[in-house]
C-alpha positions in Angstrom: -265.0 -48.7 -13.0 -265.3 -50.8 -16.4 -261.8 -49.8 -16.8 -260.5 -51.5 -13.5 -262.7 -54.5 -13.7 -261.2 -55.3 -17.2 -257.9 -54.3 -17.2 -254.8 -56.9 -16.9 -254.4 -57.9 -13.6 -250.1 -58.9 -13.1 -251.4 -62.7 -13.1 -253.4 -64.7 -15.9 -254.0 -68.3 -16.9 -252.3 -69.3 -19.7 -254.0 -71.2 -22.6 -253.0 -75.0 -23.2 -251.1 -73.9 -26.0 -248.9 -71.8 -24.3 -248.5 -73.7 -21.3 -247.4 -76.5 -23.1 -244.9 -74.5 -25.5 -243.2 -72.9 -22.5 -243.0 -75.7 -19.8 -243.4 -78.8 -21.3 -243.8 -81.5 -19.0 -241.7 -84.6 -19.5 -243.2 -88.0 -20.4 -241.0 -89.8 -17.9 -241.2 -87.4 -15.2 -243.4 -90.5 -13.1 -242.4 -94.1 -12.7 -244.7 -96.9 -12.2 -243.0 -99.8 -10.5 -244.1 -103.0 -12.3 -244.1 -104.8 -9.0 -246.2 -103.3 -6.4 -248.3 -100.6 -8.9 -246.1 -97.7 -6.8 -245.7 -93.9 -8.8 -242.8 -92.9 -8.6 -241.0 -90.1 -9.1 -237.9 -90.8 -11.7 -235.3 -88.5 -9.9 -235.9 -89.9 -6.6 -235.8 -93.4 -7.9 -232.4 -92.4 -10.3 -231.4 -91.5 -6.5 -232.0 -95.0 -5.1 -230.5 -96.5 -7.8 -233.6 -97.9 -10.0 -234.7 -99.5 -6.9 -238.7 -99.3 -5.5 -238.1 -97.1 -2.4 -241.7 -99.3 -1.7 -241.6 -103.3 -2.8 -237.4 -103.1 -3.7 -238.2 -103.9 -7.2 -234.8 -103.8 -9.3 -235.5 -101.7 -12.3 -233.3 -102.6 -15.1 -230.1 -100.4 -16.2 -227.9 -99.8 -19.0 -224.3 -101.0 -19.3 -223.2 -97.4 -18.2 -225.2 -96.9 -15.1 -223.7 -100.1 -14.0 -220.8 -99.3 -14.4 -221.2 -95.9 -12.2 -223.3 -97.3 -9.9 -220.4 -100.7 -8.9 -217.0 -98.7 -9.4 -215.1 -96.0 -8.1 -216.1 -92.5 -9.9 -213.9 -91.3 -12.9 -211.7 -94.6 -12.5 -213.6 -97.1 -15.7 -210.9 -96.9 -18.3 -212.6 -98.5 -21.6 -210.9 -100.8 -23.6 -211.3 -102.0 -27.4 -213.8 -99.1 -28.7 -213.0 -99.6 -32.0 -213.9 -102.9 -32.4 -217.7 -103.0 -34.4 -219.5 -106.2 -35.5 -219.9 -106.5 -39.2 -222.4 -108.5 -41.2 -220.6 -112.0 -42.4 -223.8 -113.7 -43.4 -224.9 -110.6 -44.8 -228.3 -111.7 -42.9 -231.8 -110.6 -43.8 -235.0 -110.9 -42.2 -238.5 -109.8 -43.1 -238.2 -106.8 -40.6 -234.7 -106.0 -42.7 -230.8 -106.7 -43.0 -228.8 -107.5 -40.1 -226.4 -104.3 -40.8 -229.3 -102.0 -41.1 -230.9 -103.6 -37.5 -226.9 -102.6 -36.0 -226.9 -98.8 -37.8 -229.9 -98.1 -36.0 -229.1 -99.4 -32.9 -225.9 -97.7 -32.0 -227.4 -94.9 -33.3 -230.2 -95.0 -30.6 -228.0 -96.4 -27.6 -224.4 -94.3 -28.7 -223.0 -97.8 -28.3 -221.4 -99.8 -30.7 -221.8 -103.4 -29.3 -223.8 -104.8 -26.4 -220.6 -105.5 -24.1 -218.2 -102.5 -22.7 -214.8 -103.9 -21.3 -212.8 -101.9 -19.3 -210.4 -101.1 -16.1 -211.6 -100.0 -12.8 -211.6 -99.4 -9.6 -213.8 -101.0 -6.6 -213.4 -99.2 -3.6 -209.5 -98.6 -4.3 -209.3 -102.6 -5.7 -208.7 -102.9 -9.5 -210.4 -105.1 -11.2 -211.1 -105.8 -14.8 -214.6 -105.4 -15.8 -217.0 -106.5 -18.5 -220.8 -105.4 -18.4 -224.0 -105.8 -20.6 -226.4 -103.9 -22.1 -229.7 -105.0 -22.9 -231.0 -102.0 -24.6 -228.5 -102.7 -27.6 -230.1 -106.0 -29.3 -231.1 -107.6 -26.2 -227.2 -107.9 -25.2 -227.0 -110.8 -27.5 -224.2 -112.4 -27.9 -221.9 -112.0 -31.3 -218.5 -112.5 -32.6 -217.2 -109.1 -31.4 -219.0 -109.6 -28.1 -217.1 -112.7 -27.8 -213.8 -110.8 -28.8 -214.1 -108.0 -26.3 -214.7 -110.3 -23.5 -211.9 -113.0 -24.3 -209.7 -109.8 -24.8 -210.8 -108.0 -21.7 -209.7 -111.5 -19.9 -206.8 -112.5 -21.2 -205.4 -108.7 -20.1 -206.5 -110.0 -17.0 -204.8 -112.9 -16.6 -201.1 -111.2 -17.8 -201.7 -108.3 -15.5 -202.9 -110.5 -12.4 -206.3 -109.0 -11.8 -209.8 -110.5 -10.9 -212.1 -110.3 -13.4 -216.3 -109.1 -12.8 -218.4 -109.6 -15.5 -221.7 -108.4 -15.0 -224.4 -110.5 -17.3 -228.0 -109.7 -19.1 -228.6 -111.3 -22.3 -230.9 -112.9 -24.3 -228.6 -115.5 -25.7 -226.7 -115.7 -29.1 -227.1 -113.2 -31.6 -228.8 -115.6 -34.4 -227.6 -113.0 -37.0 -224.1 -114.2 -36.8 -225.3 -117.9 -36.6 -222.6 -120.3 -35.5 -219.9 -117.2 -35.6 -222.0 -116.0 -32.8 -222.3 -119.6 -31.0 -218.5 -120.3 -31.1 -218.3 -117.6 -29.1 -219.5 -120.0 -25.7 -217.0 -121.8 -26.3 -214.2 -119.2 -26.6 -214.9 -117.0 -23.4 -215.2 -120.2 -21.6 -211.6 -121.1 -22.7 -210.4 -117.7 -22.1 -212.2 -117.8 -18.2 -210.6 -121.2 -18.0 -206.9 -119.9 -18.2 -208.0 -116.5 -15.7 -208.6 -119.7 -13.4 -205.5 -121.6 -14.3 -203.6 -118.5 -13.6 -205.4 -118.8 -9.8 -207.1 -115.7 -10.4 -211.3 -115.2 -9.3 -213.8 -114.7 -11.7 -217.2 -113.1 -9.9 -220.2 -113.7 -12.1 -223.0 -111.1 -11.3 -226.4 -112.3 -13.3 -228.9 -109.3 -13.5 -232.8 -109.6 -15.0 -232.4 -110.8 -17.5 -230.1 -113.5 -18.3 -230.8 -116.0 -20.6 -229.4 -118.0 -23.3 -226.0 -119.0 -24.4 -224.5 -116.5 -21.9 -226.3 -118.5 -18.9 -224.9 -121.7 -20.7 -221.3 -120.3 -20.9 -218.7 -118.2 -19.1 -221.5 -116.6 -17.0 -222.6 -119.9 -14.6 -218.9 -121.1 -14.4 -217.4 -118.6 -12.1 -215.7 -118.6 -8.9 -218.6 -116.8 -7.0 -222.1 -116.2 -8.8 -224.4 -113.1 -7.6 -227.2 -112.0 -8.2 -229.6 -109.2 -7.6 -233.3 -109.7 -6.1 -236.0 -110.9 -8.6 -233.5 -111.5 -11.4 -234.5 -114.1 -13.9 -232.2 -116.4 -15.0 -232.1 -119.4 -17.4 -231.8 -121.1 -20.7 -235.0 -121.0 -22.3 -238.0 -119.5 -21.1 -240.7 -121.0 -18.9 -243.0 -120.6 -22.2 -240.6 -122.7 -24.6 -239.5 -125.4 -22.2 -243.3 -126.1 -21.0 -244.5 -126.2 -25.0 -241.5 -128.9 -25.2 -241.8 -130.8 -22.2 -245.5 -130.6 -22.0 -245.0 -130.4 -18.6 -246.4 -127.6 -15.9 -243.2 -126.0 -14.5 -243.4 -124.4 -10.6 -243.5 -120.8 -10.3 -240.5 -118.2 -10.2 -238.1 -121.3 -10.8 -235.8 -119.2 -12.9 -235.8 -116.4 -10.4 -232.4 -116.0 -8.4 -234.3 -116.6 -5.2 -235.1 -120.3 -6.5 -231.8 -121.1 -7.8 -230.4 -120.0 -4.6 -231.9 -122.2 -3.0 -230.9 -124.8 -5.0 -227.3 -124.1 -5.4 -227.4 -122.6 -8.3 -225.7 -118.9 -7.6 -223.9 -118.3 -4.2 -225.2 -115.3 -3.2 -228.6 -112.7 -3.5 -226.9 -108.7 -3.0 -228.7 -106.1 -3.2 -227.9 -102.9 -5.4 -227.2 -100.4 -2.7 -224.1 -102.9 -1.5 -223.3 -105.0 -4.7 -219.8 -102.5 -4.5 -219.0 -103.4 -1.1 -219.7 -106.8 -1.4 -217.6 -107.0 -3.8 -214.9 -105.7 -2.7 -215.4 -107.9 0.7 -215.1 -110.8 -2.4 -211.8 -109.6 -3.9 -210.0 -108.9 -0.7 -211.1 -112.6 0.5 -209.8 -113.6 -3.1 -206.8 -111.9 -4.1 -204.2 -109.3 -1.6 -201.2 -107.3 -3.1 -197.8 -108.6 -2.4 -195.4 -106.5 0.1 -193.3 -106.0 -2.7 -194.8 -105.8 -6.0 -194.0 -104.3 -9.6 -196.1 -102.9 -11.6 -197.5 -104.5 -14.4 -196.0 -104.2 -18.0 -198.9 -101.2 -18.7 -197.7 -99.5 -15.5 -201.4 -99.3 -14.6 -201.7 -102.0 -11.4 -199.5 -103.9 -9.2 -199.6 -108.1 -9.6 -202.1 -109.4 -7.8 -202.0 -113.2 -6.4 -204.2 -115.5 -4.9 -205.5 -116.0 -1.1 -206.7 -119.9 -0.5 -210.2 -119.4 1.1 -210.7 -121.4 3.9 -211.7 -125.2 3.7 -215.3 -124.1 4.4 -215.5 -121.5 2.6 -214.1 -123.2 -1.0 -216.8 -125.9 -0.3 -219.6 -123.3 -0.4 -221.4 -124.2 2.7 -224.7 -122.5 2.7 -224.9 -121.7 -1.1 -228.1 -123.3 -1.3 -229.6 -121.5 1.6 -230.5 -117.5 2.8 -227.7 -117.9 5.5 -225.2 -117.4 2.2 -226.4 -114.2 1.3 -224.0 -111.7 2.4 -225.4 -108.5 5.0 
């Protein structure tokens, strides 16, 4: 009897030790949506797109993930990899140099500047692409940022495509100094020929945007979108109320409130930012009968479609009636 009672049954408990060495349980296995106090499970809410299933909280994403989640799959071609910002003012801080602050970063986010640039597709429509990402310095602006983008554009504009730039920043990238604030002013020149060559440029502002991006190319678009609950401005509420000692109303840099006061033309929601889109370049732009392709051999000429009368005055881009279904 003493035998059976203290033999090895087939199942045991495991100590902590071993449980945690075998199956390790992953730190970001649950979510907590910052909105409505939700848990929630990261793969189902990879699934809906970073979005609260619950209160339809936008979660933030990486430059990649928008890119996956707004074009066609396996059609982003990249452009202008090799380009890396340097150090000019060979700036220092108390927290360290400038090119220490970029080694580290690409080597966390794989990246090697805040903007991608590329060539893709949106649902069959090509369309030149430029996209954010905040995780690398707060998406700041610099003088290679500046460079990809005017690049990006002006390929644009000699191949006849429309251009979506999709913006989060926190503004100028003060470790370049004015290298970096010149940089307003050249994407804004190079946006200005796209629209002397009569092609669209659609603006798509994500949480958060901020900064000299807000002050530049990204608020002088053809169409501005946003997504739900993005903020959007200059400065912060903080700065400007310490300047202008002066209580400012709440959410008033929140895409709902500048919607409603024509500042963006339209609120879209994650799940159908790609066909809206698309709904937007088709309005925009159509394919000739008889086109040739481009000097890359990669797209046909594109040209323009006049919108309608009502349509070019934006009637209803101060009210929910613009929003798009």
């Amino acid at each position: 009897m003493r035998s059976f009672f203290h033999r090895q049954g087939k199942f045991r408990p495991r100590s902590s030790a071993e449980a945690t060495s075998d199956s390790p349980i992953p730190e970001d296995l649950w979510v907590k949506c910052p909105k409505c106090g939700e848990l929630l499970y990261s793969k189902e809410l990879d699934h809906n797109a970073r979005v609260c299933p619950k209160c339809g909280n936008h979660f933030r994403l990486g430059a990649r993930d928008r890119i996956a989640i707004l074009t066609d799959e396996d059609t982003f071609v990249e452009w202008d990899t090799g380009l890396r910002p340097e150090d000019p003012l060979e700036f220092v801080d108390p927290k360290g140099s400038y090119s220490d602050k970029l080694a580290a970063t690409q080597a966390k986010t794989g990246e090697t500047e805040s903007l991608i640039t590329g060539i893709a597709m949106i649902e069959g429509r090509p369309v030149v692409i430029t996209v954010t990402d905040f995780d690398f310095m707060g998406a700041s602006m610099g003088s290679v940022w500046g460079e990809k983008l005017a690049r990006a554009v002006e390929r644009a504009t000699a191949d006849g495509l429309p251009v979506l730039s999709v913006n989060a920043s926190g503004g100028a990238r003060m470790h370049e100094g004015l290298f970096s604030l010149m940089q307003m002013a050249k994407t804004v020149a190079a946006f200005g020929r796209l629209g002397d060559a009569r092609l669209p440029h659609f603006s798509l502002l994500v949480d958060p945007c901020y900064g000299g991006v807000t002050a530049s190319y990204a608020t002088v678009a053809d169409v501005i979108l946003a997504e739900p609950g993005a903020l959007i401005g200059f400065a912060g509420q903080r700065v400007i109320e310490q300047v202008t000692k002066q209580k400012l109303p709440d959410g008033f840099q929140t895409a709902e409130f500048l919607l409603d006061h024509g500042m963006i033309d339209l609120i879209v929601e994650r799940a159908l930012l790609r066909s809206t889109l698309a709904i937007l370049i088709d309005h925009h732009i159509e394919i000739p009968p008889e086109s040739n392709p481009s000097d890359n051999g990669l797209v046909p000429k594109r040209t323009l479609v006049e919108p309608e009368p009502e349509v070019r005055s934006r009637h209803g881009a101060g009210s929910r009636e613009g929003q798009l279904p």
